[in-house]
C-alpha positions as CSV (number, residue, x, y, z in Angstrom):
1,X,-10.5,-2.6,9.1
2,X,-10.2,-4.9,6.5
3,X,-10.4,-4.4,2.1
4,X,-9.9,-7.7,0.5
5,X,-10.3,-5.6,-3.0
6,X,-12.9,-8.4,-3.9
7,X,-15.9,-6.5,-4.9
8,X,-16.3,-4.1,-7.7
9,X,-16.1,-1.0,-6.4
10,X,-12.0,-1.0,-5.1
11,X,-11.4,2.1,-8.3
12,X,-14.0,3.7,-6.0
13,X,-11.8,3.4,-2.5
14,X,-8.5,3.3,-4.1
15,X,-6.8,5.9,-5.9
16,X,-3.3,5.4,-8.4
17,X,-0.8,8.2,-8.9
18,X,2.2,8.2,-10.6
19,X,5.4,10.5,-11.5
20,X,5.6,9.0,-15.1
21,X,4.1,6.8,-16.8
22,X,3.0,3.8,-14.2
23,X,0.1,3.0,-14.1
24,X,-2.5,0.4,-11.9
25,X,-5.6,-1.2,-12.0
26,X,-7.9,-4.5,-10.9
27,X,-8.1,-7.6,-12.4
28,X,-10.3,-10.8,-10.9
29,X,-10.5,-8.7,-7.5
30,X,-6.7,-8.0,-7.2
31,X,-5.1,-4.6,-7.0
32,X,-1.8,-3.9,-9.7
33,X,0.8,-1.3,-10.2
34,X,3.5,-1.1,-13.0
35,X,6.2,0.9,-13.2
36,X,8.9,1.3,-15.7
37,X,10.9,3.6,-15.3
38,X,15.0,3.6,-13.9
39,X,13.1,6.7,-11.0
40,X,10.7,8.0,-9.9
41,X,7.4,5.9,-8.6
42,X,3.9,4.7,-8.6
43,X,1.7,4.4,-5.8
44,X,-2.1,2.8,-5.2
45,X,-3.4,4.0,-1.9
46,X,-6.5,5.3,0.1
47,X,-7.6,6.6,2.4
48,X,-8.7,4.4,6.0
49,X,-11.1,5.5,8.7
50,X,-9.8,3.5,12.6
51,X,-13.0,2.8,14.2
52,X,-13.5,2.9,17.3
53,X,-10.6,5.8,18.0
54,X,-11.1,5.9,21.7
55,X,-8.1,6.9,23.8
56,X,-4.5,5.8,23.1
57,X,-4.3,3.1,20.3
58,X,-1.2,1.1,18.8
59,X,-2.1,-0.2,15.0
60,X,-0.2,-1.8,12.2
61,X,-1.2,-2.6,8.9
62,X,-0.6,-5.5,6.9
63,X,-0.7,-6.5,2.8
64,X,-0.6,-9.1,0.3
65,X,2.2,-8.1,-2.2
66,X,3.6,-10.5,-5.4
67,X,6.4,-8.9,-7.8
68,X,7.1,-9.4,-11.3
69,X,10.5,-7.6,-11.7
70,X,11.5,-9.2,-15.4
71,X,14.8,-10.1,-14.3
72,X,15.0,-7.1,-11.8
73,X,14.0,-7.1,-7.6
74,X,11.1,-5.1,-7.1
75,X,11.3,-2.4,-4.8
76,X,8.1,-1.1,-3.0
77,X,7.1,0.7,-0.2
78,X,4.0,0.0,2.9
79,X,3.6,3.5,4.2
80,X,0.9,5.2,6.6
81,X,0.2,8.7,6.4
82,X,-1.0,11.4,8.3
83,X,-3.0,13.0,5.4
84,X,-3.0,16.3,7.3
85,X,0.3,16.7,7.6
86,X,2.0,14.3,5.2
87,X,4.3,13.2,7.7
88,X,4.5,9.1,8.3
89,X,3.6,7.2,11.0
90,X,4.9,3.8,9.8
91,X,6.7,2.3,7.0
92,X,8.2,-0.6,5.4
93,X,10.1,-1.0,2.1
94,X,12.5,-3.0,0.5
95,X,12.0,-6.0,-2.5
96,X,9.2,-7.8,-2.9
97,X,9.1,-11.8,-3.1
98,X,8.3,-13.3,-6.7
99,X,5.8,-15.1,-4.6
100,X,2.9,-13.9,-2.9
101,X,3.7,-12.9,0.7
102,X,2.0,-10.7,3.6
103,X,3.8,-7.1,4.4
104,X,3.4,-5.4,7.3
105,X,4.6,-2.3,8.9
106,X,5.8,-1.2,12.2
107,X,3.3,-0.2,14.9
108,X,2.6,3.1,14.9
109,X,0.8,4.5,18.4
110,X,-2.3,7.6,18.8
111,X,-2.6,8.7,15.5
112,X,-5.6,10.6,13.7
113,X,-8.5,9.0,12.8
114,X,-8.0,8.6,9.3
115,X,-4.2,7.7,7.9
116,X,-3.4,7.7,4.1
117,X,-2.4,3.8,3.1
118,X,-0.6,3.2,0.6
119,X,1.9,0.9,-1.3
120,X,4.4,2.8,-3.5
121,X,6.6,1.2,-6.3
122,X,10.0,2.9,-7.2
123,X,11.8,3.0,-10.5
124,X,14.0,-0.2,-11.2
125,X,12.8,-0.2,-14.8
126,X,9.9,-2.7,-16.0
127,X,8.5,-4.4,-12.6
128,X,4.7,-5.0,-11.7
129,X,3.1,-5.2,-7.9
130,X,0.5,-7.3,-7.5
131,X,-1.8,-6.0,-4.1
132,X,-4.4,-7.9,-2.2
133,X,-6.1,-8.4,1.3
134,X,-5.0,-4.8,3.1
135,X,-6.0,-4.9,6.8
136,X,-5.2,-2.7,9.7
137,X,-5.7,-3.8,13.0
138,X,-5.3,-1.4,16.3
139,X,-5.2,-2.8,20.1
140,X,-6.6,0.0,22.9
């Protein structure tokens, strides 16, 4: 499953939540987030459908991610969800590279059909995530 976020529709895949006042949006086919806040966090995410889902599976996903911290290290999160249950099935987190760089989390093995992706930003004041090119891809 691949979203490269370059057609005009990613608004209509991707959704942006926030506890504060962050806030996302697309520009020239590339997903942002901004946060600027010292807690709390911002997240851009959607929902993915693993076709085929026959029998046991390993997957991991993988994203572009670029940070603009204005003199502080960005700190996001690559998490997969279980949207049933909320619980996670993989994640990754730690600062992001001032440079754009692929992410990717840990395998995670036989989960549901559709997982929750999503990248989440946490308070560190003024920083912006830049998002592009998500893929998952599952072995069977």
């Amino acid at each position: 499953m691949t979203d490269r976020l370059e057609d005009n529709n990613a608004d209509g895949r991707w959704t942006i939540w926030s506890t504060g006042n962050g806030r996302g949006g697309w520009q020239a086919g590339v997903g942002f987030v901004f946060h600027n806040q010292e807690t709390g966090w911002t997240e851009i995410g959607r929902d993915v459908t693993i076709t085929p889902l026959d029998g046991s599976h390993t997957c991991r996903a993988y994203i572009d991610l670029f940070g603009l911290g204005n003199g502080r290290q960005v700190i996001a999160r690559v998490e997969v969800i279980d949207p049933t249950t909320w619980q996670y099935l993989a994640q990754d987190g730690g600062g992001v590279a001032t440079v754009p760089i692929q992410h990717f989390t840990p395998e995670w093995s036989n989960g549901p059909r559709t997982v929750r992706f999503r990248v989440s930003l946490y308070g560190n004041g003024d920083q912006t995530l830049w998002i592009d090119n998500m893929f998952i891809s599952c072995e069977y």
